[in-house]
C-alpha positions as CSV (number, residue, x, y, z in Angstrom):
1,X,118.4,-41.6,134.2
2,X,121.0,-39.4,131.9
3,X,123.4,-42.9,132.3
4,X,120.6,-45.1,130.9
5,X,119.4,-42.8,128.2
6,X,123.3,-42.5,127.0
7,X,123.5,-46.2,127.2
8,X,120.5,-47.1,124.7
9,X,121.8,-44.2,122.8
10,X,125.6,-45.5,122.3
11,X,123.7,-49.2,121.9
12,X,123.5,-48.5,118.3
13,X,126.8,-47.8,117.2
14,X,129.1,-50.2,119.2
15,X,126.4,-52.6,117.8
16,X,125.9,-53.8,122.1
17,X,122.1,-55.5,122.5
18,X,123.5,-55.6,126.1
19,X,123.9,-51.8,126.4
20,X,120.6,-51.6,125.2
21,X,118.9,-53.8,127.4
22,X,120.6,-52.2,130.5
23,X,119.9,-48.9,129.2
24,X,116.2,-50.1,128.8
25,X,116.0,-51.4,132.8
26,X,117.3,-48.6,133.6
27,X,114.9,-46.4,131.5
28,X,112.2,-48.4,133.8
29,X,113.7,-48.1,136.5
30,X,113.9,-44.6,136.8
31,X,110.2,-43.9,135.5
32,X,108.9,-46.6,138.0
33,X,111.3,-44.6,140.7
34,X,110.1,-41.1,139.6
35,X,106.5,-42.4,139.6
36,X,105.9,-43.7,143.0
37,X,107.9,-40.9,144.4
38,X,105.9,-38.6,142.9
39,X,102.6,-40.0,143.8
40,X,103.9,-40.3,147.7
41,X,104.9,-36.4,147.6
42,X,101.2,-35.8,146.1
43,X,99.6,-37.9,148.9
44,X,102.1,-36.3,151.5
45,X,100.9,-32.6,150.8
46,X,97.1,-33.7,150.5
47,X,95.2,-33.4,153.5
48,X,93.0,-36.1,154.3
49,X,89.7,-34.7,152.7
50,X,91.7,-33.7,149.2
51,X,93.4,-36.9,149.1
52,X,91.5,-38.6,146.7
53,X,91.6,-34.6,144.6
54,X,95.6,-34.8,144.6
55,X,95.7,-38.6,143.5
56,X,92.7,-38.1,140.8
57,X,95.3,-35.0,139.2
58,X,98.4,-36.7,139.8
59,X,96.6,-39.6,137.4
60,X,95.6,-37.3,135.0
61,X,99.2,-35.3,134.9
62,X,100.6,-38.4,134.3
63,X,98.9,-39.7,131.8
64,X,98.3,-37.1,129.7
65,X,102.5,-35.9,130.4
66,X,103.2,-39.8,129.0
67,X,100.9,-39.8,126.2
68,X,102.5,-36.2,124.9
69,X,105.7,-37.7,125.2
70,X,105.2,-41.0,123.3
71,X,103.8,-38.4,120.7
72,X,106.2,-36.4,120.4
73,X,109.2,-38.4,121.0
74,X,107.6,-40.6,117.9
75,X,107.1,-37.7,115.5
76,X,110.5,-36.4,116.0
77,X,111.9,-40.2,115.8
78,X,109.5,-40.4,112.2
79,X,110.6,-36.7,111.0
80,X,114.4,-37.4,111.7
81,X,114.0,-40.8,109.8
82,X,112.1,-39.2,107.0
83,X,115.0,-37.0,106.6
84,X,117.6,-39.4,106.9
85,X,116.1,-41.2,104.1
86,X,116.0,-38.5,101.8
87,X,119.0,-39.0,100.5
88,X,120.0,-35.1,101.3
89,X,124.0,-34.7,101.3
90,X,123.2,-34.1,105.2
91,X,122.1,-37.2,105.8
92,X,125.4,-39.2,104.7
93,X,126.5,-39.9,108.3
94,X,123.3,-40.9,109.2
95,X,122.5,-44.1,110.2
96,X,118.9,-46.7,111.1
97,X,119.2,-44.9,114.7
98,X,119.4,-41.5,113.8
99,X,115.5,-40.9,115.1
100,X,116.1,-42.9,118.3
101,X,119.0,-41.3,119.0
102,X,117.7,-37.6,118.1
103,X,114.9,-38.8,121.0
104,X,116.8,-39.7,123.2
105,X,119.5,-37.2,123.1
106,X,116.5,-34.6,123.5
107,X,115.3,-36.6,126.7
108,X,119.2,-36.2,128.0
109,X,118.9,-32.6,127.6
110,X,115.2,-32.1,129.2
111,X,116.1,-34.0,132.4
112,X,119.6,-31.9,132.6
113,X,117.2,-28.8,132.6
114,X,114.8,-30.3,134.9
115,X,117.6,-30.8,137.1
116,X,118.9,-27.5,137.0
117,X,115.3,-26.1,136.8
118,X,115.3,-28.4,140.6
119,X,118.5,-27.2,141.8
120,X,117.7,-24.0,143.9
121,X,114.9,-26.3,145.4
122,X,116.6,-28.7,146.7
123,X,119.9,-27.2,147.6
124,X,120.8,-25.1,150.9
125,X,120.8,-21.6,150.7
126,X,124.9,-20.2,150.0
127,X,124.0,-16.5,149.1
128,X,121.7,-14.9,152.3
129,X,120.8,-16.1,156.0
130,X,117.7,-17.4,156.8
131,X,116.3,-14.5,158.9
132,X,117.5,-11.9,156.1
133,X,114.5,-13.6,153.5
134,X,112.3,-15.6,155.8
135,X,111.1,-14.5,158.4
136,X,110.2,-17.4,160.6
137,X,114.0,-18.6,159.4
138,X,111.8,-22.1,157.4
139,X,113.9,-22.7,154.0
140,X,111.4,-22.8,151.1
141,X,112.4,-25.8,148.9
142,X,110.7,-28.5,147.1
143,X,108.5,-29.4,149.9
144,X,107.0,-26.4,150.7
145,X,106.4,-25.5,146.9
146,X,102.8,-24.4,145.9
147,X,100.8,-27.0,143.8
């Protein structure tokens, strides 16, 4: 993910289609990864009656999460460009890519917070036992969360 994001982000100024082509697959790969193993955690916690429930919101998360992002992410990229064009004394370092690579330096820091936000989840407990918080002694971590 953060590897193939920093690789179509540093495509640009070692001039490197290569860098961007691997940074692209592997852009793909990890949505493609991220997808399926979402949808499989969404049919996992659904019980057999609700299944069709958790895959009909699952869609519709997706879709609308992608179509905000493609939104977003191509406003910013238009507002940083706009700017860069200005011809403002700020915008003398700023080169064709500066959008993209505003973009996709925001995405880098989202999925570090996602992963930090995911963290305590996934992790063991270090600070208390099991009996002290839970009493059945069952670690709550990304399985068990609510949805």
């Amino acid at each position: 993910g953060i590897n193939a994001f920093l690789l179509v982000l540093f495509a640009g100024p070692f001039s490197a289609p290569g860098m961007l082509y691997l940074g692209a697959l592997g852009i793909g790969l990890g949505l493609g990864l991220f997808s399926v193993g979402t949808l499989m955690e969404a049919m996992a916690i659904a019980k057999s009656e609700t299944a069709g429930l958790a895959l009909g919101a699952w869609g519709a998360v997706q879709a609308s999460c992608a179509g905000a992002g493609i939104a977003i992410g191509g406003l910013l990229r238009d507002l940083v460009a706009m700017l860069v064009q200005s011809g403002d004394a700020t915008a003398s370092i700023a080169t064709r890519a500066s959008g993209y690579a505003s973009v996709y330096m925001l995405e880098i820091a989202l999925l570090l917070a996602g992963l930090a936000a995911l963290g305590p989840l996934v992790g063991p407990r270090r600070n208390h036992s099991p009996d002290e918080l839970d009493p059945q002694g069952q670690p709550f971590g990304l399985r068990e969360f609510p949805t």
